[in-house]
C-alpha positions in Angstrom: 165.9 -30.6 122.6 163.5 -27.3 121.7 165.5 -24.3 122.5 164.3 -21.3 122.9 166.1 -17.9 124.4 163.6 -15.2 124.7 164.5 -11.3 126.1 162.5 -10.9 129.0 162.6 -8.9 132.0 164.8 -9.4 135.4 161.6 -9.9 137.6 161.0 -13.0 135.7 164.6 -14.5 136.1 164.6 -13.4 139.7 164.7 -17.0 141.3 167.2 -18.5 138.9 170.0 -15.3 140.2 169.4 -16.4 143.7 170.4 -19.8 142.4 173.0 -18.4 140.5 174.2 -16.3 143.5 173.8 -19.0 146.2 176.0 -21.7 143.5 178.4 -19.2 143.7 179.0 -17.4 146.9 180.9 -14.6 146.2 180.6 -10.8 145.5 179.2 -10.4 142.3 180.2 -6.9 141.0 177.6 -7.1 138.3 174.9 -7.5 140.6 173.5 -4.1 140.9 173.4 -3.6 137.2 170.1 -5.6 137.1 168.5 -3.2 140.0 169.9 0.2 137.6 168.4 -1.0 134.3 172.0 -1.2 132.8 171.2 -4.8 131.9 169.0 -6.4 129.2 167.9 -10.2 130.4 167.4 -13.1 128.0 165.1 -16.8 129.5 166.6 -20.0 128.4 163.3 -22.6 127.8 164.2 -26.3 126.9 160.5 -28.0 125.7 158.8 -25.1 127.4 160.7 -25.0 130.7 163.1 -22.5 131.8 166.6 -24.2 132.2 168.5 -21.3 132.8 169.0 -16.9 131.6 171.4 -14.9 130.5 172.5 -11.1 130.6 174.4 -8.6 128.7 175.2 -4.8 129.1 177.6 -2.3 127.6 181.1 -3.0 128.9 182.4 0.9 127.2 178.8 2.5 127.3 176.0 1.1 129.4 173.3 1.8 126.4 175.1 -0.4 123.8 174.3 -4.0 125.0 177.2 -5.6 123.6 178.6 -8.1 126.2 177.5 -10.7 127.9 178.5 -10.9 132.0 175.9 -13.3 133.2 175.3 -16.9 132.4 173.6 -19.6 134.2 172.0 -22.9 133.1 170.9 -25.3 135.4 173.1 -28.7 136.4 171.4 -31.3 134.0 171.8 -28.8 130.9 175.4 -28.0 131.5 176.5 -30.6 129.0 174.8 -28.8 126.3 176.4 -25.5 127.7 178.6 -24.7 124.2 176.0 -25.2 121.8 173.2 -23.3 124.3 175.9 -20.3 124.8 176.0 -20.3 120.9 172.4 -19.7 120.6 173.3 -17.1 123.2 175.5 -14.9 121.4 173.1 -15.0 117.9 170.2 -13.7 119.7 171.3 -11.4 121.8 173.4 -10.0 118.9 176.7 -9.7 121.5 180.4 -9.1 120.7 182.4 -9.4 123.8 182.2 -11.3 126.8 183.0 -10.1 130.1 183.1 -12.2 133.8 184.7 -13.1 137.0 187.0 -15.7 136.9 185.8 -17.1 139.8 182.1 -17.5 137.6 183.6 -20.6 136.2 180.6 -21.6 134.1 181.1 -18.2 132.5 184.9 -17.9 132.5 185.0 -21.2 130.7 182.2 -20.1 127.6 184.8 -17.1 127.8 187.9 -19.1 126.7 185.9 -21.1 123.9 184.2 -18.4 122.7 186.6 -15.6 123.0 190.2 -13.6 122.0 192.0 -11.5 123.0 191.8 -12.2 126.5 193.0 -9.9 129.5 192.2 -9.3 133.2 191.3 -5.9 133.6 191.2 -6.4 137.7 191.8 -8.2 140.9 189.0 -9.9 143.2 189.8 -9.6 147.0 188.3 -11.5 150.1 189.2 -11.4 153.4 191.0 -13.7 154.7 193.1 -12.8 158.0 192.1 -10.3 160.9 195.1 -8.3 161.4 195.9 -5.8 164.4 197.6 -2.9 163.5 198.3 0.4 165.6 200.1 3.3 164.7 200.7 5.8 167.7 198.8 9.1 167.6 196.5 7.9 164.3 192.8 7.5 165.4 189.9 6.3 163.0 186.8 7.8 163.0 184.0 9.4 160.5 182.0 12.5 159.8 178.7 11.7 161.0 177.4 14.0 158.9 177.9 11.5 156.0 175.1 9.0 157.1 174.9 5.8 154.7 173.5 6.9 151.6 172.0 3.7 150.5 174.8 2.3 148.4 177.4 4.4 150.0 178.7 3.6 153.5 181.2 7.1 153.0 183.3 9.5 155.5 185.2 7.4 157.4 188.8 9.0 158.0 192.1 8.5 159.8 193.8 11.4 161.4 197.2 12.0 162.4 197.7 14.8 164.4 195.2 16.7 163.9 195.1 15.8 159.8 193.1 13.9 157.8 195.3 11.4 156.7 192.7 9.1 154.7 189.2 8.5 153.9 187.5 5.2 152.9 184.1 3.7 152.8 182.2 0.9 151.5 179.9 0.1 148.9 176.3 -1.7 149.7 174.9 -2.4 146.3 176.5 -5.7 145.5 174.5 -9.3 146.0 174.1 -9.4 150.1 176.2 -9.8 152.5 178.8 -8.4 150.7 180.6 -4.6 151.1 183.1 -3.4 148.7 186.1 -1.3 150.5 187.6 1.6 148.8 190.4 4.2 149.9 192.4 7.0 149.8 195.5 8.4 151.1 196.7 11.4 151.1 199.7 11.6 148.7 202.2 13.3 151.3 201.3 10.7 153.4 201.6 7.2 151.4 203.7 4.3 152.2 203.4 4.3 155.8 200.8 1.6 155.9 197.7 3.9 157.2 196.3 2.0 153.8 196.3 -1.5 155.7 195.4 0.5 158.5 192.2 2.0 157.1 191.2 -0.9 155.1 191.9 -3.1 158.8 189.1 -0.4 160.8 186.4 -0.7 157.4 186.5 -5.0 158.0 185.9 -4.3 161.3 183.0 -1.8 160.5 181.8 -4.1 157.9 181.4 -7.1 159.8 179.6 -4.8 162.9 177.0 -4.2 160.2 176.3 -7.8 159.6 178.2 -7.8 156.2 181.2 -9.1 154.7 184.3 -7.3 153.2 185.7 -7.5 149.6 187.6 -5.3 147.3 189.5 -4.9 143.8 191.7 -3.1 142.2 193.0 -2.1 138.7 195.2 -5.2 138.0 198.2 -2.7 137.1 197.8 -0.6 140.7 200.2 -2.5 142.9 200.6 -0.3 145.3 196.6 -1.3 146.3 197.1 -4.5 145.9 200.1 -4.6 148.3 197.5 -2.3 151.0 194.8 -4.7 150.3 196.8 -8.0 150.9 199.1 -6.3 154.1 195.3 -5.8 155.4 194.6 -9.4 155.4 192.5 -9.9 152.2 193.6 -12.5 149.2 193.5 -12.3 145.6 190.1 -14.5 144.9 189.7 -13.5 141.2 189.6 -11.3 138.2 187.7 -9.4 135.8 188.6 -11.0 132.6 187.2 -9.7 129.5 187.6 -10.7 125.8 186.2 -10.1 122.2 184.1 -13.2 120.8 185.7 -14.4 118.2 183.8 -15.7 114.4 180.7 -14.3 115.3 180.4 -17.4 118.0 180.6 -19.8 116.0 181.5 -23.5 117.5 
């Protein structure tokens, strides 16, 4: 087999990531770097056709190019996946190796390739519609904060007259996914308007034709706890690592 890996640009791998995304189905958090020019995009060519791409950015600082998050190859050339990932590493020059765990083509060049392994975060999809109410707590949001393309922001919870939280989502993930995030106000944690909150942005998610995700900081439990009590599951992790002898095999 001829191999050759080329860098080329992301309009030219465009139909193998929406085989890579469909293959999949999940939120991929690295999707928007490709649409932010955080990523640099390499072409996999077997005897002159294109079997597959991959893609690295900088894990610490965007401009360094150092880690590969995106692999694919197509089915028949998955059995020369090690010796093709190789190749990977030497040309594009990469030292670490970062992915979702639920990417298992990826996640599996990551244990063979890599050391000092870690999870750096928890993966969440939803799973359960749950129907929570809390007496005198309404949700809402500022209609002054219209969607600013990635940012679905100022939604709120009050309590008596007090802003009790604020949440959003973001929209710059692979389609149809929204990522949730939160906020409660200190004085006023541990009373589940977290769940709450998170319950009233699934619903706004889905009204918008989308569908809701989330992570957290693998060490915050407390938003783990909020994000599972709101009827989302643990579907993953960001797992990073260091490649190990310079990729050798």
């Amino acid at each position: 087999m001829r191999l050759k890996i080329e860098k080329t640009q992301s309009a030219d791998i465009k139909d193998f990531r929406q085989i890579f995304l469909q293959e999949n189905n999940f939120q991929f958090i690295y999707d928007k770097c490709h649409y932010y020019g955080w990523a640099d995009v390499y072409v996999i060519i077997s005897n002159e056709a294109c079997i597959g791409y991959g893609a690295v950015w900088g894990s610490d600082k965007r401009e360094d190019r150092d880690t590969i998050f995106e692999f694919y190859l197509l089915p028949p050339y998955r059995k020369y996946v090690s010796s093709i990932f190789h190749d990977f590493i030497s040309t594009s020059g990469t030292k670490k190796i970062e992915c979702q765990s639920n990417d298992l083509l990826l996640t599996g060049m990551l244990y063979e390739f890599a050391k000092n392994i870690y999870a750096e975060a928890i993966l969440f999809e939803d799973y359960v519609q749950t129907d929570f109410h809390m007496t005198g707590v309404h949700f809402g949001r500022n209609h002054k904060e219209e969607n600013t393309g990635a940012d679905a922001g100022g939604y709120y919870l009050v309590q008596h007259s007090e802003v009790v939280a604020n949440g959003g989502f973001m929209l710059n993930y692979n389609f149809p996914y929204a990522d949730i995030y939160m906020d409660v106000k200190e004085n006023c944690r541990q009373r589940g308007l977290g769940s709450l909150l998170v319950q009233e942005l699934k619903k706004e998610i889905y009204r918008q034709g989308r569908v809701p995700a989330a992570r957290c900081n693998i060490s915050n439990n407390a938003s783990k706890a909020t994000l599972i009590k709101a009827g989302m599951k643990p579907c993953g992790f960001i797992l990073k690592g260091d490649i190990k002898n310079g990729g050798a095999i």
